[in-house]
mmCIF entry with sequence, helices, sheets and N, C-alpha, C, O atoms, coordinates in Angstrom:
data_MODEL
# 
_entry.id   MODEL 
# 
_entity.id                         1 
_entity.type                       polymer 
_entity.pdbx_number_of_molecules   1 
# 
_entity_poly.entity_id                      1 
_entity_poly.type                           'polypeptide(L)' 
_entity_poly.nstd_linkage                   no 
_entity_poly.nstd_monomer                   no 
_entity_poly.pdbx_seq_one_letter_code       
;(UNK)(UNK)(UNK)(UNK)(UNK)(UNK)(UNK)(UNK)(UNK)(UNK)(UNK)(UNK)(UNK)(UNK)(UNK)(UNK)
(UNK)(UNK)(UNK)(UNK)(UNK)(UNK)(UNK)(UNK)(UNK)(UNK)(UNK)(UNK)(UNK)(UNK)(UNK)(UNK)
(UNK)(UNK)(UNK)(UNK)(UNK)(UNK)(UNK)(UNK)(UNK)(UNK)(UNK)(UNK)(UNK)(UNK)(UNK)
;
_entity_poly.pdbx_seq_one_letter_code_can   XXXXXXXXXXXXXXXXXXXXXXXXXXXXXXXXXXXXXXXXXXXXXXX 
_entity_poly.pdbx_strand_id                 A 
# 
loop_
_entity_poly_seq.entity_id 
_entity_poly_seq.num 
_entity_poly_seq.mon_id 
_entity_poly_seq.hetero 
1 1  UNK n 
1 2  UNK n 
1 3  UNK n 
1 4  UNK n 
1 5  UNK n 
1 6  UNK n 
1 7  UNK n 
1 8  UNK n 
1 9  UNK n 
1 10 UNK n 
1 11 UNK n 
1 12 UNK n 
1 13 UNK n 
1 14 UNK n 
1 15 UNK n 
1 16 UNK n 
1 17 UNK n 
1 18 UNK n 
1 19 UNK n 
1 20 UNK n 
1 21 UNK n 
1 22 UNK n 
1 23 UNK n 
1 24 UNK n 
1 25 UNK n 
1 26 UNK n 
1 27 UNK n 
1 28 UNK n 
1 29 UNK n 
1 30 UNK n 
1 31 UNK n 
1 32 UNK n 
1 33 UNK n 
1 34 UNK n 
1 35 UNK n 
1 36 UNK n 
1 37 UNK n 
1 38 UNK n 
1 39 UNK n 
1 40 UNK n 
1 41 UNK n 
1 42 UNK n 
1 43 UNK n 
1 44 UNK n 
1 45 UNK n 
1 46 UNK n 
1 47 UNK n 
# 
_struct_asym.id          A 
_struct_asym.entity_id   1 
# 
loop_
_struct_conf.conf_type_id 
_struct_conf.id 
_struct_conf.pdbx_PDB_helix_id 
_struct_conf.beg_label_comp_id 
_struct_conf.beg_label_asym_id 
_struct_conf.beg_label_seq_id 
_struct_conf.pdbx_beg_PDB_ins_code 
_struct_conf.end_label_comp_id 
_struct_conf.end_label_asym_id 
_struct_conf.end_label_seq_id 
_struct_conf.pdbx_end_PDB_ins_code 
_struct_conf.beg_auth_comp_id 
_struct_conf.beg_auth_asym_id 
_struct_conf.beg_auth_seq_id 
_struct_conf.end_auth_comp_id 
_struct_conf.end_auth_asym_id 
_struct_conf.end_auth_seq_id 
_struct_conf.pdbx_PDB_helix_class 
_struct_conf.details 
_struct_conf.pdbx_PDB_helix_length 
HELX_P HELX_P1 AA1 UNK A 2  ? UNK A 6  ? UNK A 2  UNK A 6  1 ? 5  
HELX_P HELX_P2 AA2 UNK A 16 ? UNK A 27 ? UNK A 16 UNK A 27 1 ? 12 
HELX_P HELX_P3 AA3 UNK A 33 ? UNK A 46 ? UNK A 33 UNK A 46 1 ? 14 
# 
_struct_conf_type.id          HELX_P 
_struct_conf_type.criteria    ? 
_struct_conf_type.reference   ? 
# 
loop_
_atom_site.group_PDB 
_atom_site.id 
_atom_site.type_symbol 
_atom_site.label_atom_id 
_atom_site.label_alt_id 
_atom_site.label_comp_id 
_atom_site.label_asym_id 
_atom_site.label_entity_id 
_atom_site.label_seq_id 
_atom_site.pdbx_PDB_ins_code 
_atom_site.Cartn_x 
_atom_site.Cartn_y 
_atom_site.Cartn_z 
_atom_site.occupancy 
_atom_site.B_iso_or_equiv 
_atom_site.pdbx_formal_charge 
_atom_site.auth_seq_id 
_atom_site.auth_comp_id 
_atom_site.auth_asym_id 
_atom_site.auth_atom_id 
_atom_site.pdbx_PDB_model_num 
ATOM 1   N N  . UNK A 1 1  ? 0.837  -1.192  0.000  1.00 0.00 ? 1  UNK A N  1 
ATOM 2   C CA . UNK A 1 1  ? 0.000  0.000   0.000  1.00 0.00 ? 1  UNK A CA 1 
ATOM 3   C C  . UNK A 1 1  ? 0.878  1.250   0.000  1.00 0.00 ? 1  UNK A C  1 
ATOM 4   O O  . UNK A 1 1  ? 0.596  2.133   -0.810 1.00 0.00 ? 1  UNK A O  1 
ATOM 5   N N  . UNK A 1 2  ? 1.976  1.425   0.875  1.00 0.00 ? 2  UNK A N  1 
ATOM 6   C CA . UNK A 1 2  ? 2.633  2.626   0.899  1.00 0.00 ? 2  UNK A CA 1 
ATOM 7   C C  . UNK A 1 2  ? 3.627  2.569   -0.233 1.00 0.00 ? 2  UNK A C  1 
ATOM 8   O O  . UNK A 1 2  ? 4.227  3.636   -0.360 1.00 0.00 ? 2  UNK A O  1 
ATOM 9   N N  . UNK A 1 3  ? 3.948  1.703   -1.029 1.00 0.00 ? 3  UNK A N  1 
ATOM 10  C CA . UNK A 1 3  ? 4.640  2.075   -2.303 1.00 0.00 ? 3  UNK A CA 1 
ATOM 11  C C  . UNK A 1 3  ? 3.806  2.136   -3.482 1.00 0.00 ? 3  UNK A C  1 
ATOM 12  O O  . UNK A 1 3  ? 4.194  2.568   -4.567 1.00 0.00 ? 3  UNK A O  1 
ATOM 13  N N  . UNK A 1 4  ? 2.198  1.516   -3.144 1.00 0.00 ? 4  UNK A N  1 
ATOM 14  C CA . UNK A 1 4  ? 1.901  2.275   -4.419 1.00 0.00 ? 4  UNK A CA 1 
ATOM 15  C C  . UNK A 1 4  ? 1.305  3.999   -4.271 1.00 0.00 ? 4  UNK A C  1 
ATOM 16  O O  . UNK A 1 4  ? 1.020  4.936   -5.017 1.00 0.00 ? 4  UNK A O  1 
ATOM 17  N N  . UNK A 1 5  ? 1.342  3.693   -2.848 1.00 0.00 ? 5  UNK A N  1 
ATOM 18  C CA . UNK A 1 5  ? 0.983  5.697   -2.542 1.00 0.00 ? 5  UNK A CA 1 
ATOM 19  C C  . UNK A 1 5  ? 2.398  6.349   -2.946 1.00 0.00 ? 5  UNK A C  1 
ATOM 20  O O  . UNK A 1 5  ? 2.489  7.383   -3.608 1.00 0.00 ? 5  UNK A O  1 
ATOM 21  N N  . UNK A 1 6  ? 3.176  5.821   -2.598 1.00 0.00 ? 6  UNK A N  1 
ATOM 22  C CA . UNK A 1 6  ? 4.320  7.174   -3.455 1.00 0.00 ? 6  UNK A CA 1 
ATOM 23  C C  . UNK A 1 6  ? 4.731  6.829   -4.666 1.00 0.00 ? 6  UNK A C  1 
ATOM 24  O O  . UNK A 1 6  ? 5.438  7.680   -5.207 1.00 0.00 ? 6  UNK A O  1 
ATOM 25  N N  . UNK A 1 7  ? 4.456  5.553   -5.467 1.00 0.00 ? 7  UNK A N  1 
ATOM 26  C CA . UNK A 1 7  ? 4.592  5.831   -7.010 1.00 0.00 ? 7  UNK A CA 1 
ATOM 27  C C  . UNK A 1 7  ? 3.403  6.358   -7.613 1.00 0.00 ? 7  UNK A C  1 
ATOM 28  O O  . UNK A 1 7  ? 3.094  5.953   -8.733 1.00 0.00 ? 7  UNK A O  1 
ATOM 29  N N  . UNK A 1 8  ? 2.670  7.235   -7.003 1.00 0.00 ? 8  UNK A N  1 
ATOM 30  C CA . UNK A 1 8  ? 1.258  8.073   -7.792 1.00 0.00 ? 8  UNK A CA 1 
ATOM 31  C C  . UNK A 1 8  ? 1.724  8.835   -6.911 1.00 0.00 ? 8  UNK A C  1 
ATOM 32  O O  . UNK A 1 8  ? 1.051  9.854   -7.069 1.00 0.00 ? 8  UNK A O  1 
ATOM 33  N N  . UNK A 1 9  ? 2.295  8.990   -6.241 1.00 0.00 ? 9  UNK A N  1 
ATOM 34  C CA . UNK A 1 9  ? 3.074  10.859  -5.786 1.00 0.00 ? 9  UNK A CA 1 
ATOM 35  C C  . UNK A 1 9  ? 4.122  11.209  -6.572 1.00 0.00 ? 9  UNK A C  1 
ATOM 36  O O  . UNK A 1 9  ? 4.429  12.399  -6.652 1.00 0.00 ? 9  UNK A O  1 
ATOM 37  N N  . UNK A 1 10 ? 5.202  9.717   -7.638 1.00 0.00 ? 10 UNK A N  1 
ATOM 38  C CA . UNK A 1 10 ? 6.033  10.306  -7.906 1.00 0.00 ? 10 UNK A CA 1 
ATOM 39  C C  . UNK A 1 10 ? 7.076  10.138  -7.337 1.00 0.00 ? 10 UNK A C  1 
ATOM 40  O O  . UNK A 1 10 ? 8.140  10.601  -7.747 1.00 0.00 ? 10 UNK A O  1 
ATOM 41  N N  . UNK A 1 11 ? 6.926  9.343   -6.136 1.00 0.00 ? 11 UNK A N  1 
ATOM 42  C CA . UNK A 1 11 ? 8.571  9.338   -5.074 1.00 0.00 ? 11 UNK A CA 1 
ATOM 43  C C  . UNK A 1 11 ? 8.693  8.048   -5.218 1.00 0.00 ? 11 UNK A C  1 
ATOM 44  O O  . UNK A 1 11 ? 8.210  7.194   -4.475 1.00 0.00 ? 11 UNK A O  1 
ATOM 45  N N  . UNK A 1 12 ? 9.570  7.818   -6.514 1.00 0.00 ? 12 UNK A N  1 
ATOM 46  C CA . UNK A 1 12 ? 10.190 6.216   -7.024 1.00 0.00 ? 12 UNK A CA 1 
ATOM 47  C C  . UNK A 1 12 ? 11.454 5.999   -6.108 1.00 0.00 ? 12 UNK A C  1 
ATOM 48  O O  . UNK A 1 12 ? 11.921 4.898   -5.817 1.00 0.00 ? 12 UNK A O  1 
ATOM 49  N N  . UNK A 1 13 ? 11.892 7.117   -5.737 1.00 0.00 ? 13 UNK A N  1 
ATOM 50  C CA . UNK A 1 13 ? 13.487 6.945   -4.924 1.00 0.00 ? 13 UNK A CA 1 
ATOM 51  C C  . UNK A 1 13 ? 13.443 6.758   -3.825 1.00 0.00 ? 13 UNK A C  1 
ATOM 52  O O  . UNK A 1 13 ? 14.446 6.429   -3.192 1.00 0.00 ? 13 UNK A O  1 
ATOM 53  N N  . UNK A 1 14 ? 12.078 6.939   -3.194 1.00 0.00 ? 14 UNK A N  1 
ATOM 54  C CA . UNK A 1 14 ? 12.138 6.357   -1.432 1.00 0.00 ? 14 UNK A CA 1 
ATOM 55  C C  . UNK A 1 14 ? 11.945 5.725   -1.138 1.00 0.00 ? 14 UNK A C  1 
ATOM 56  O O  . UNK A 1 14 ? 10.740 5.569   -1.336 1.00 0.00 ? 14 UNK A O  1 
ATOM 57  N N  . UNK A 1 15 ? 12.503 4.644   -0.427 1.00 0.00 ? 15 UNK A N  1 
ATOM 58  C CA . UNK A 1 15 ? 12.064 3.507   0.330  1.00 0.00 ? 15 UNK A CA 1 
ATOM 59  C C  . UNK A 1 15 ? 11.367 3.342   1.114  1.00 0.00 ? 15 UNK A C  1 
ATOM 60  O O  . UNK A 1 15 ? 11.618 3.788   2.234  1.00 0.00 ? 15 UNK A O  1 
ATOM 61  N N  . UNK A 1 16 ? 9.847  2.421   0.789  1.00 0.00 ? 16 UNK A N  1 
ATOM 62  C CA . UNK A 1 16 ? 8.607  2.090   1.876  1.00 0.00 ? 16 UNK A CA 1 
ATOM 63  C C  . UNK A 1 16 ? 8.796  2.228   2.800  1.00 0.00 ? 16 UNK A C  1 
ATOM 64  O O  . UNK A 1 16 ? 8.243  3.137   3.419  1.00 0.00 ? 16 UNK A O  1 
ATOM 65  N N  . UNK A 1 17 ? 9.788  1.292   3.442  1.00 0.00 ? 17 UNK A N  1 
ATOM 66  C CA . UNK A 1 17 ? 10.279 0.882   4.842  1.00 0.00 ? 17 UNK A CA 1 
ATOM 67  C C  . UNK A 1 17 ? 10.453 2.382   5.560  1.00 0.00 ? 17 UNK A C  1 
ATOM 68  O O  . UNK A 1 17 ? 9.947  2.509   6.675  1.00 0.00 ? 17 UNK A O  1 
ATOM 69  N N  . UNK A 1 18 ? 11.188 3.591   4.933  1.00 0.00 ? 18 UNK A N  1 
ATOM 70  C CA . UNK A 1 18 ? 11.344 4.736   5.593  1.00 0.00 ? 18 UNK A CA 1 
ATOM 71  C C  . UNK A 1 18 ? 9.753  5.524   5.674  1.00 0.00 ? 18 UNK A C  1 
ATOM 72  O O  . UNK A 1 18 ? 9.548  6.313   6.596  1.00 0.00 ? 18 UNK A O  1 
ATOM 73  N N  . UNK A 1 19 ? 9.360  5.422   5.301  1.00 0.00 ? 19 UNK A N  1 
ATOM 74  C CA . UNK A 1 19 ? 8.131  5.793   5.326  1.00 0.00 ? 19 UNK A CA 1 
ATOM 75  C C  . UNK A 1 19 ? 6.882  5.462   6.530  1.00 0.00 ? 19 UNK A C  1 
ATOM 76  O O  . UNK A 1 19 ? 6.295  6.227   7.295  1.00 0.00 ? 19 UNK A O  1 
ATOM 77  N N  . UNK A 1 20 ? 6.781  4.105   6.337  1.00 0.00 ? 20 UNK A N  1 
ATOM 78  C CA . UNK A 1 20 ? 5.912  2.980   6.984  1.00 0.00 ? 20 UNK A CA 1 
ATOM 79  C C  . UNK A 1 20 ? 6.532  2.888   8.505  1.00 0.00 ? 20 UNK A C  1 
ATOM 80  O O  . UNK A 1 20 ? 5.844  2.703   9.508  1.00 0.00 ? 20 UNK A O  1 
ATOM 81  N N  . UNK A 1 21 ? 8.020  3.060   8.488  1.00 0.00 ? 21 UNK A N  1 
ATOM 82  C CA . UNK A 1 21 ? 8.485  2.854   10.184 1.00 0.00 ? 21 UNK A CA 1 
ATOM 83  C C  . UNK A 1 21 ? 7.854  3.291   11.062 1.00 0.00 ? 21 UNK A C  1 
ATOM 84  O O  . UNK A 1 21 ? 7.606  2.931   12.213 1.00 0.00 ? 21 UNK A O  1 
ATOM 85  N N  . UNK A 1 22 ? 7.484  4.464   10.186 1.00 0.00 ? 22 UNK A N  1 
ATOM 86  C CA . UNK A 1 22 ? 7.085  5.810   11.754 1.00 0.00 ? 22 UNK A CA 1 
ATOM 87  C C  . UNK A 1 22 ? 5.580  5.602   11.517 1.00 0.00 ? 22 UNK A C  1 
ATOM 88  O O  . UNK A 1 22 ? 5.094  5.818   12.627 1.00 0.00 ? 22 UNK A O  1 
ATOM 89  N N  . UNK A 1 23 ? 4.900  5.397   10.946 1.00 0.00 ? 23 UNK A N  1 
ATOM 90  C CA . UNK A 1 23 ? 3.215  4.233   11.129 1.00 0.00 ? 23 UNK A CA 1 
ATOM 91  C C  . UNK A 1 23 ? 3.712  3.602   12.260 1.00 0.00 ? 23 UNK A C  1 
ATOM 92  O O  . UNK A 1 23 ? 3.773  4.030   13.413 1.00 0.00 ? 23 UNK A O  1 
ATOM 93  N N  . UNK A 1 24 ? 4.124  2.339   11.716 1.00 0.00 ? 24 UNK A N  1 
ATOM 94  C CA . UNK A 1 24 ? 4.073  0.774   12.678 1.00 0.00 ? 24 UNK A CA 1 
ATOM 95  C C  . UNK A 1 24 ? 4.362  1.354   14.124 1.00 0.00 ? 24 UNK A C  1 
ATOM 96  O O  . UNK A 1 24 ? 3.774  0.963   15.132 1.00 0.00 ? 24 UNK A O  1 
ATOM 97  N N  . UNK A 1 25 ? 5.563  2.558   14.095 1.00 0.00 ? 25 UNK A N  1 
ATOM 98  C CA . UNK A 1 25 ? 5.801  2.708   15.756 1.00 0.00 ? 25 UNK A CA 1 
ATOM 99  C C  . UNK A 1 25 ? 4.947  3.570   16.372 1.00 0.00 ? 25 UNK A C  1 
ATOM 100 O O  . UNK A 1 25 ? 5.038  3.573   17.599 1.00 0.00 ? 25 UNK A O  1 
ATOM 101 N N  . UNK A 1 26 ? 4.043  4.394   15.826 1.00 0.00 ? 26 UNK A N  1 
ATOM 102 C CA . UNK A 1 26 ? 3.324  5.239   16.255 1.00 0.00 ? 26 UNK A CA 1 
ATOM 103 C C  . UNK A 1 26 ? 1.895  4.047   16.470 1.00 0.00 ? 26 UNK A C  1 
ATOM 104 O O  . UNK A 1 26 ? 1.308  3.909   17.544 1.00 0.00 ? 26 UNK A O  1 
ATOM 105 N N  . UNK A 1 27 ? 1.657  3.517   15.580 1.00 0.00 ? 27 UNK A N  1 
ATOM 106 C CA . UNK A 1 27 ? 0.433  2.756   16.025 1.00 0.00 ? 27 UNK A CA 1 
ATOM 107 C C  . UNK A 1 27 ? 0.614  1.318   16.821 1.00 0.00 ? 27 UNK A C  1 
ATOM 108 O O  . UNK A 1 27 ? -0.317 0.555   17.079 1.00 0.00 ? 27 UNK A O  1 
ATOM 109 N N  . UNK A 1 28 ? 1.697  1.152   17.085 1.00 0.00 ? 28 UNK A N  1 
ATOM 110 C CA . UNK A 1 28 ? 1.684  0.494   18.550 1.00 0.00 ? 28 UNK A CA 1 
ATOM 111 C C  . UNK A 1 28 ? 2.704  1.144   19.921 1.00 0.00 ? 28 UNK A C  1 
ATOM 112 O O  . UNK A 1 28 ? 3.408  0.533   20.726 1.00 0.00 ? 28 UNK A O  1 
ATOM 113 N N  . UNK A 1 29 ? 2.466  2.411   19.789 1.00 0.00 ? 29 UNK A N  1 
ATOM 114 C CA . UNK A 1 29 ? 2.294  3.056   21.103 1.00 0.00 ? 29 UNK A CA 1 
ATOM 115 C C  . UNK A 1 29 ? 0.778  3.693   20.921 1.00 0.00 ? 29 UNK A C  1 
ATOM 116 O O  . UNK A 1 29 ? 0.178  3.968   21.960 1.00 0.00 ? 29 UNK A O  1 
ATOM 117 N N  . UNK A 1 30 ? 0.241  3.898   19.876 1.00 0.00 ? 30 UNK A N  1 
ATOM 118 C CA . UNK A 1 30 ? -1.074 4.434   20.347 1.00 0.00 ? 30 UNK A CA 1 
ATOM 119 C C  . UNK A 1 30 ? -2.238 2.715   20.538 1.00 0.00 ? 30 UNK A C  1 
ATOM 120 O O  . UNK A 1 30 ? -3.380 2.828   20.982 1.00 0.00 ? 30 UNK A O  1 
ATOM 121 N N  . UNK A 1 31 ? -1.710 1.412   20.154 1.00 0.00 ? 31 UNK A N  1 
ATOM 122 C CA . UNK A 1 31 ? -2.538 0.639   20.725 1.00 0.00 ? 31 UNK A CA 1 
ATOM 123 C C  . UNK A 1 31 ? -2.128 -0.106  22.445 1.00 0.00 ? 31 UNK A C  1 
ATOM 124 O O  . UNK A 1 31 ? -2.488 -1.109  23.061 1.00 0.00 ? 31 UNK A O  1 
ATOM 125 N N  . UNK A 1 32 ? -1.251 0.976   22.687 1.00 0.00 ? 32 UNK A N  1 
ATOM 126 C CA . UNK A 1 32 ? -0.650 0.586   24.481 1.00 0.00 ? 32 UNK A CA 1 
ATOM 127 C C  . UNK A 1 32 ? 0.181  -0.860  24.349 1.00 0.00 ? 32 UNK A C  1 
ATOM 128 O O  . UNK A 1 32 ? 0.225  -1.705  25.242 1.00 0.00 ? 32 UNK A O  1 
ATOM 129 N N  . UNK A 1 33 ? 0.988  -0.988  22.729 1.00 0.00 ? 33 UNK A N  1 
ATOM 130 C CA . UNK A 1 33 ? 1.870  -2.017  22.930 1.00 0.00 ? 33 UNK A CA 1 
ATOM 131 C C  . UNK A 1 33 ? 2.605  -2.532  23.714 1.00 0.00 ? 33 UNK A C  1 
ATOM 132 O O  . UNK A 1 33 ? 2.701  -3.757  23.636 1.00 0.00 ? 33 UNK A O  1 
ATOM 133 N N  . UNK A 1 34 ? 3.198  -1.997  24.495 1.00 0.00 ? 34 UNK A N  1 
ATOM 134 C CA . UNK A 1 34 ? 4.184  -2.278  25.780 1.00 0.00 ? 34 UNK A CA 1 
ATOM 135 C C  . UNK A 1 34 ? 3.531  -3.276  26.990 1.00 0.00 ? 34 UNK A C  1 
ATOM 136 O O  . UNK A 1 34 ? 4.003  -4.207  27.644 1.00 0.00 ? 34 UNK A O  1 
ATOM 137 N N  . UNK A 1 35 ? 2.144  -2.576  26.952 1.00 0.00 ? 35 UNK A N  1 
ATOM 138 C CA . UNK A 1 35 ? 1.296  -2.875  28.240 1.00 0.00 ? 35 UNK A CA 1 
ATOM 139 C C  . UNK A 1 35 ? 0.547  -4.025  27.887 1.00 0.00 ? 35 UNK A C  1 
ATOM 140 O O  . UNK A 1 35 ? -0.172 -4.633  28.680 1.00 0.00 ? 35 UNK A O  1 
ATOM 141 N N  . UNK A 1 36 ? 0.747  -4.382  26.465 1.00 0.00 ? 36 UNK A N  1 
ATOM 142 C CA . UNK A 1 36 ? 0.296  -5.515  25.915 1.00 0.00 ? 36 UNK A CA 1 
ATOM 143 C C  . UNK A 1 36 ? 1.020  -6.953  26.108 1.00 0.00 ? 36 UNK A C  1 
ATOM 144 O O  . UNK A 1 36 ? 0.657  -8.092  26.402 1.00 0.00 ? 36 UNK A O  1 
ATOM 145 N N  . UNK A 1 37 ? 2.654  -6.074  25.675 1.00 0.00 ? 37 UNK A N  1 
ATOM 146 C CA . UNK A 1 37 ? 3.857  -7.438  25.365 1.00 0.00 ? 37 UNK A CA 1 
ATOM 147 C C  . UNK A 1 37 ? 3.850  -7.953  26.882 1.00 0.00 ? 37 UNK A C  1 
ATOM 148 O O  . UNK A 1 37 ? 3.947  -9.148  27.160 1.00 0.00 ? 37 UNK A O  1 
ATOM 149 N N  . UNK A 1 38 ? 3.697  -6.688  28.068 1.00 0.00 ? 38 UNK A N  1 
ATOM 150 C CA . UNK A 1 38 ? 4.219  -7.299  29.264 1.00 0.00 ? 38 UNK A CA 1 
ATOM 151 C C  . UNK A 1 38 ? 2.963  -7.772  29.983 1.00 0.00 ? 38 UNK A C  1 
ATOM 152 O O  . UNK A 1 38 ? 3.061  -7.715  31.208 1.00 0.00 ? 38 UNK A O  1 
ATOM 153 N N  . UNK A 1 39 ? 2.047  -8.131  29.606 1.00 0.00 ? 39 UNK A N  1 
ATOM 154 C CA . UNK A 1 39 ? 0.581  -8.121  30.670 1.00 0.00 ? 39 UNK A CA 1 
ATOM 155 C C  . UNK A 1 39 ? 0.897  -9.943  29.999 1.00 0.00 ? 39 UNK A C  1 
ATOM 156 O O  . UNK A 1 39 ? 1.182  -10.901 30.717 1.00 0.00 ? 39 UNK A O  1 
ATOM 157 N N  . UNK A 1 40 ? 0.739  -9.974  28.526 1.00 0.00 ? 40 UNK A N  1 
ATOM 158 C CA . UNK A 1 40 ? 0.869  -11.342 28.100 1.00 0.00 ? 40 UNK A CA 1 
ATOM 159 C C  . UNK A 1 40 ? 1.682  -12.160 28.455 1.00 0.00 ? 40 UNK A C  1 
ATOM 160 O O  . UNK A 1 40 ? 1.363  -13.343 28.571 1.00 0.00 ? 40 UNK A O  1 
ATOM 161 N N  . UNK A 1 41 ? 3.531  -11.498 28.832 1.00 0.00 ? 41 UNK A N  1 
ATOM 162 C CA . UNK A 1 41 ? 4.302  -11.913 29.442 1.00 0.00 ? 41 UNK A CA 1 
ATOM 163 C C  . UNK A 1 41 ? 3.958  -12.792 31.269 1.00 0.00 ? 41 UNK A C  1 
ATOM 164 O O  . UNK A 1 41 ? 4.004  -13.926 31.745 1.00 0.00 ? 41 UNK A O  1 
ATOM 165 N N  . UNK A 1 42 ? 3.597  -11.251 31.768 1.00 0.00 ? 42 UNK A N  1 
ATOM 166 C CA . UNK A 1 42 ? 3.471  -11.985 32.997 1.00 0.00 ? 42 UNK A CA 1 
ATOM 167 C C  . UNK A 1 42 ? 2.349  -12.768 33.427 1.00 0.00 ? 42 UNK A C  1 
ATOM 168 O O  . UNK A 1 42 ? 2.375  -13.234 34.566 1.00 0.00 ? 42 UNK A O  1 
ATOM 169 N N  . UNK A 1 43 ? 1.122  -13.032 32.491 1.00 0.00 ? 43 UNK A N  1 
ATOM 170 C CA . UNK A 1 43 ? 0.214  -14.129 32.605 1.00 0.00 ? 43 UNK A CA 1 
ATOM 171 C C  . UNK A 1 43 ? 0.626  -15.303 32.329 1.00 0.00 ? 43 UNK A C  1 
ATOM 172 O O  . UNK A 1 43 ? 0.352  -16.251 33.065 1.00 0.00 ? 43 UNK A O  1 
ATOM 173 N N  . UNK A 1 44 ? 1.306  -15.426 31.293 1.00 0.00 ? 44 UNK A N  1 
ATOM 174 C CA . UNK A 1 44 ? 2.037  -16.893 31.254 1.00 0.00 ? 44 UNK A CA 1 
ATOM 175 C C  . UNK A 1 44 ? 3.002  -17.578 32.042 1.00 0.00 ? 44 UNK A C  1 
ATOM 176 O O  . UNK A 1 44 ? 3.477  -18.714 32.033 1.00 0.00 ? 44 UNK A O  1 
ATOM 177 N N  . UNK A 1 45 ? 3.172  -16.406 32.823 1.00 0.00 ? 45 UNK A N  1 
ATOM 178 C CA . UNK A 1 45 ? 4.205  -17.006 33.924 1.00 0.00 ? 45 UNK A CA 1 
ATOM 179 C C  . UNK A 1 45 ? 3.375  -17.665 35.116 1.00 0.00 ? 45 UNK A C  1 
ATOM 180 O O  . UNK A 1 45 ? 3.629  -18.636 35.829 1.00 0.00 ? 45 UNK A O  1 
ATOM 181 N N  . UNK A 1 46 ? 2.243  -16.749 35.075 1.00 0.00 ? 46 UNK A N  1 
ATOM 182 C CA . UNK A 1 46 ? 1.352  -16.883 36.444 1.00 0.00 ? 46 UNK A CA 1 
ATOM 183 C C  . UNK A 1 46 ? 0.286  -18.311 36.305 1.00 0.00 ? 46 UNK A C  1 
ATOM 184 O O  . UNK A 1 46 ? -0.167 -18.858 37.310 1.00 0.00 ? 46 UNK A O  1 
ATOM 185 N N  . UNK A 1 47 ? 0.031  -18.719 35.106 1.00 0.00 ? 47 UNK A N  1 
ATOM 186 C CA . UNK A 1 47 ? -0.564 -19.635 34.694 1.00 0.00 ? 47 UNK A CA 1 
ATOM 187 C C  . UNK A 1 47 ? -0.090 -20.738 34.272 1.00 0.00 ? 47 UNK A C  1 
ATOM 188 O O  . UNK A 1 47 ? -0.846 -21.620 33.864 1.00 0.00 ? 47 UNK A O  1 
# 
């Protein structure tokens, strides 16, 4: 999806990955990732 949004902008020279990083990290601190990895963590310990 994000490389065909910048080859219809025209930006053949940038790489997805630079683009898309700052998505993926922004939308798992806005889905409380952390509080996710470690809640799952310490239930499996407890169970």
């Amino acid at each position: 999806v994000v490389a065909s949004v910048l080859m219809s902008m025209g930006m053949m020279m940038v790489s997805p990955a630079i683009i898309s990083l700052p998505f993926k990290i922004m939308l798992f601190v806005l889905a409380d990732g952390w509080n996710l990895i470690i809640g799952s963590l310490t239930q499996s310990f407890y169970t």
